[in-house]
Structure formats: C-alpha cells, structure tokens
Backbone as CSV, one residue per row, in Angstrom:
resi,resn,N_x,N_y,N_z,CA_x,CA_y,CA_z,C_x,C_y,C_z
1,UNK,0.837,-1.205,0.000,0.000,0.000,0.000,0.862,1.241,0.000
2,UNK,0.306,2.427,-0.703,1.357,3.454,-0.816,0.901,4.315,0.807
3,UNK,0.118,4.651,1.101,-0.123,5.026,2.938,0.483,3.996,3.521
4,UNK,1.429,3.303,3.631,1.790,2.176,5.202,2.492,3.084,5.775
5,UNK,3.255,4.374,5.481,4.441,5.562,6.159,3.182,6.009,7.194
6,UNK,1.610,6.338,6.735,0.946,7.134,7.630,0.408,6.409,8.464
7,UNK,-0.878,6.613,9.921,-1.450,5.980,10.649,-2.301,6.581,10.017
8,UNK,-3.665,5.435,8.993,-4.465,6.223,8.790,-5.853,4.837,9.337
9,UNK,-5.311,3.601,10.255,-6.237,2.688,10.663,-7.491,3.614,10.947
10,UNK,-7.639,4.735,11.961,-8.733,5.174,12.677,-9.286,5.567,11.178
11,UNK,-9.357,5.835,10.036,-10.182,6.235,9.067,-10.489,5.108,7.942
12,UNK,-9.403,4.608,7.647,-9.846,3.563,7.034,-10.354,2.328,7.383
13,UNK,-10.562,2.324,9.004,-11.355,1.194,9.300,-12.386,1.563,9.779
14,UNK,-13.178,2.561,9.832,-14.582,2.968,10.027,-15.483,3.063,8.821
15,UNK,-16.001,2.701,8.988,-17.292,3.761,8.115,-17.715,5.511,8.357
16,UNK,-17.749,5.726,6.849,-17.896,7.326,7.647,-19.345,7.632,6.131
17,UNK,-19.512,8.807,6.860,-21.120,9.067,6.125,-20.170,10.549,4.808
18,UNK,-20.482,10.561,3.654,-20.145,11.936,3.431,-21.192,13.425,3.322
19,UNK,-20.583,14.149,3.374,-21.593,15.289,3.909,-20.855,16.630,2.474
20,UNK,-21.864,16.503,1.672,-21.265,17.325,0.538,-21.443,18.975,0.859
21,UNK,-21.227,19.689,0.083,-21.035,20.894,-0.018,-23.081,21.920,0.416
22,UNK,-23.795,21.044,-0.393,-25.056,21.266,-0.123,-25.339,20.823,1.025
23,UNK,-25.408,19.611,1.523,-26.037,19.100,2.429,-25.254,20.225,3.639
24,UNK,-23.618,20.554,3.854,-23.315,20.393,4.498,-23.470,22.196,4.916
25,UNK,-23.880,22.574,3.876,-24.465,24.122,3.916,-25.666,24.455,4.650
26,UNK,-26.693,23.664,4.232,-27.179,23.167,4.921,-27.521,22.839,6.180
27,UNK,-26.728,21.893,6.925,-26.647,21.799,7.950,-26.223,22.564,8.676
28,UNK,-25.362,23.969,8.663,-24.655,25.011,9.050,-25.704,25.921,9.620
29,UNK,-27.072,26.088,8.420,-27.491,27.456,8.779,-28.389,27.310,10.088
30,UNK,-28.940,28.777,10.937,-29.530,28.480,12.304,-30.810,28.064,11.302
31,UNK,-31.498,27.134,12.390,-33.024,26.669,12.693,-33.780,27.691,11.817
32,UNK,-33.815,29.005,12.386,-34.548,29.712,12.192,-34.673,30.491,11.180
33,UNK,-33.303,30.317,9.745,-32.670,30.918,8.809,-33.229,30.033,7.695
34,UNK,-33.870,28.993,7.983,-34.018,27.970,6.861,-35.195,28.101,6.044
35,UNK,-35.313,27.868,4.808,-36.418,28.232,4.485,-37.418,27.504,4.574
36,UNK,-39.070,27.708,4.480,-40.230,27.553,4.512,-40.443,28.080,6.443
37,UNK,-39.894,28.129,7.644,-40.151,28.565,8.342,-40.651,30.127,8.790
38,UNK,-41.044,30.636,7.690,-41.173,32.355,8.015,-42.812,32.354,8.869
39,UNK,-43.303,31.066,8.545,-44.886,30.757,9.379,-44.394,31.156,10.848
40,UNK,-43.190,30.495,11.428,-42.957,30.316,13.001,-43.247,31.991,13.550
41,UNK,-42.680,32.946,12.583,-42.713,34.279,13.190,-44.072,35.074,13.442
42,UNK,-44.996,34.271,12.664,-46.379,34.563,13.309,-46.886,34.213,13.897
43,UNK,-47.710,34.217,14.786,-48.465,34.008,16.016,-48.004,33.394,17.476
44,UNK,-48.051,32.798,18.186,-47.722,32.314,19.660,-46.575,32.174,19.691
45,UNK,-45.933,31.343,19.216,-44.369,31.256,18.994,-43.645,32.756,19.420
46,UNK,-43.920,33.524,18.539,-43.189,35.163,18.662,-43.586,35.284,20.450
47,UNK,-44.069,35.339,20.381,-44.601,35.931,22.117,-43.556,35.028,22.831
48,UNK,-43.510,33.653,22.863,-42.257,33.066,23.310,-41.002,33.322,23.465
49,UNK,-40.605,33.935,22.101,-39.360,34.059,22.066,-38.400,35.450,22.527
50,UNK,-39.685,36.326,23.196,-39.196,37.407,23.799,-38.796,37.551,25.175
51,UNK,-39.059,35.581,25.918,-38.939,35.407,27.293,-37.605,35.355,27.794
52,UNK,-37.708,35.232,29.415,-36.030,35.679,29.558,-35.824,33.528,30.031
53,UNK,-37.141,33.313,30.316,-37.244,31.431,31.023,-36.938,30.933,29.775
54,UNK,-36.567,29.779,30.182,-36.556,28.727,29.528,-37.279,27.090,30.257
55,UNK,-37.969,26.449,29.255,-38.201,25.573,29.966,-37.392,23.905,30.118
56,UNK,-37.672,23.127,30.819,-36.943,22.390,30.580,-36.725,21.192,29.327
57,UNK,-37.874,21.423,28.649,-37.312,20.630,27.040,-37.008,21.665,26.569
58,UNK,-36.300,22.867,26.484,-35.538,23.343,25.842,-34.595,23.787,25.950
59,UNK,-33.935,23.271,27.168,-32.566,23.086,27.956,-32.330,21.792,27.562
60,UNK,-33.089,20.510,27.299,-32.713,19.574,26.631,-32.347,19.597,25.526
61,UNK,-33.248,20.118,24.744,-33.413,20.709,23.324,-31.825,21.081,23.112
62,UNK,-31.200,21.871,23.635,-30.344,22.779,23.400,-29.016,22.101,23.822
63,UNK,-29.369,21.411,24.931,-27.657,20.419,25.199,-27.924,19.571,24.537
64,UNK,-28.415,18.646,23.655,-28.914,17.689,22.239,-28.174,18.488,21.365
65,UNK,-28.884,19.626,20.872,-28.060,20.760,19.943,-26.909,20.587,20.197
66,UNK,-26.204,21.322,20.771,-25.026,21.436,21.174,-23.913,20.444,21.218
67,UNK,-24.700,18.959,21.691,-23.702,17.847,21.545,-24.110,17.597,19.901
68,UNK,-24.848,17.428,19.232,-25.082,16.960,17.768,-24.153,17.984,17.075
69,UNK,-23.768,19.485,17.164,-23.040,20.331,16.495,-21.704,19.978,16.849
70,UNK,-21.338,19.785,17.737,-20.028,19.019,18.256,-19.510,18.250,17.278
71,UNK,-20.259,16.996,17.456,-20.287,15.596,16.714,-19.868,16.264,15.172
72,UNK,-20.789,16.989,14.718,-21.030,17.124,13.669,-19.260,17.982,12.808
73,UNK,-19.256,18.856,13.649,-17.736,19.551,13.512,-16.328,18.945,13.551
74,UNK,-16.557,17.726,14.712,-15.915,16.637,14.439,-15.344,15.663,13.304
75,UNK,-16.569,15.891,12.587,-16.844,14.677,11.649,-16.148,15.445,10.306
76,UNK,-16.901,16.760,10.470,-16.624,17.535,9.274,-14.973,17.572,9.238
77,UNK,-14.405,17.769,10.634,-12.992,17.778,10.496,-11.855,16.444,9.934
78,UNK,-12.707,15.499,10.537,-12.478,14.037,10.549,-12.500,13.792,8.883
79,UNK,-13.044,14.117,8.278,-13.317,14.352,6.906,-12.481,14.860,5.950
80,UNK,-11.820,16.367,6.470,-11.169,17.161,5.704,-9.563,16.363,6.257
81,UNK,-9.480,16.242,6.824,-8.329,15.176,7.569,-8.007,13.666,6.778
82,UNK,-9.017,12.922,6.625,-8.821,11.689,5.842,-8.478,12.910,4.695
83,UNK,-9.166,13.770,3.298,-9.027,13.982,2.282,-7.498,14.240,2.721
84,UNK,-6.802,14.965,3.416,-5.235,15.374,3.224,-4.379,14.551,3.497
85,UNK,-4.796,13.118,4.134,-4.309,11.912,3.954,-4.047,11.416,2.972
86,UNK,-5.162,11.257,2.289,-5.237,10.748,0.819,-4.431,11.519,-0.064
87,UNK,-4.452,12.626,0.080,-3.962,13.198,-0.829,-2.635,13.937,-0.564
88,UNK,-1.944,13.401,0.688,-0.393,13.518,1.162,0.029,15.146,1.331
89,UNK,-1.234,16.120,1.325,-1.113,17.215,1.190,-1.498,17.730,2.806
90,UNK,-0.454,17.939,3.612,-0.530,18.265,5.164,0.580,19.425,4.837
C-alpha cells in the first residue's frame, strides 16, 4: 500500500457518512434561517421568544443541539483530515 508511512487505521477502518457541499451548507445554517419557516414568526411562537425562562425541554433541546453540532464539527474535520491523507497534502 502506498499510505503504510501514515497511521491512517482510525479512518480507514470505520465507516464514515459523506456530507457534501449542499447538504453540508445546509446543515450550518440556524433553525430559524431555513427556508419555509417564516410561518414560526407569526403568532404564539413570537410571544415566546421574547422570554427571559426557559423551559426544561428546551434546555434539553439545546444540550442535544449542542452535543449533535459538536459531533457534527468533528466529523466535518475528521473528513477534511482523511481527504489530506489521501492526498499527502498536510
């Protein structure tokens, strides 16, 4: 194999999902930036979102968030990392 100089076991023995340029645009923008949601800004919802509480599914809500964006930044890195493997360009 022309990689045996690198350690690249942790990537080439997983499975990994790819996350293209769309999807991964995508996945970037806030909740609330995405389109078909411009409904949320009318009615009950708005009155919500001017509170200073939070309740507790959305302290769940939000450490879920938070660990899934993690993961996700991870992966994205984990990603751009195998490509400069492959391509001996570090």
């Amino acid at each position: 194999r022309e990689d045996e100089d690198l350690y690249v076991e942790p990537y080439t023995g997983n499975q990994w999902i790819y996350v293209g340029e769309l999807e991964g645009s995508h996945l970037w923008k806030r909740p609330d930036s995405r389109d078909g949601d411009d409904e949320l800004s009318e009615g009950p919802l708005k009155d919500r979102r001017g509170s200073q509480g939070s309740t507790e599914s959305e302290r769940s809500f939000q450490k879920k968030y938070h660990v899934a964006t993690l993961r996700l930044v991870h992966r994205m890195s984990s990603g751009e990392m195998y490509k400069r493997i492959q391509s001996k360009s570090f």
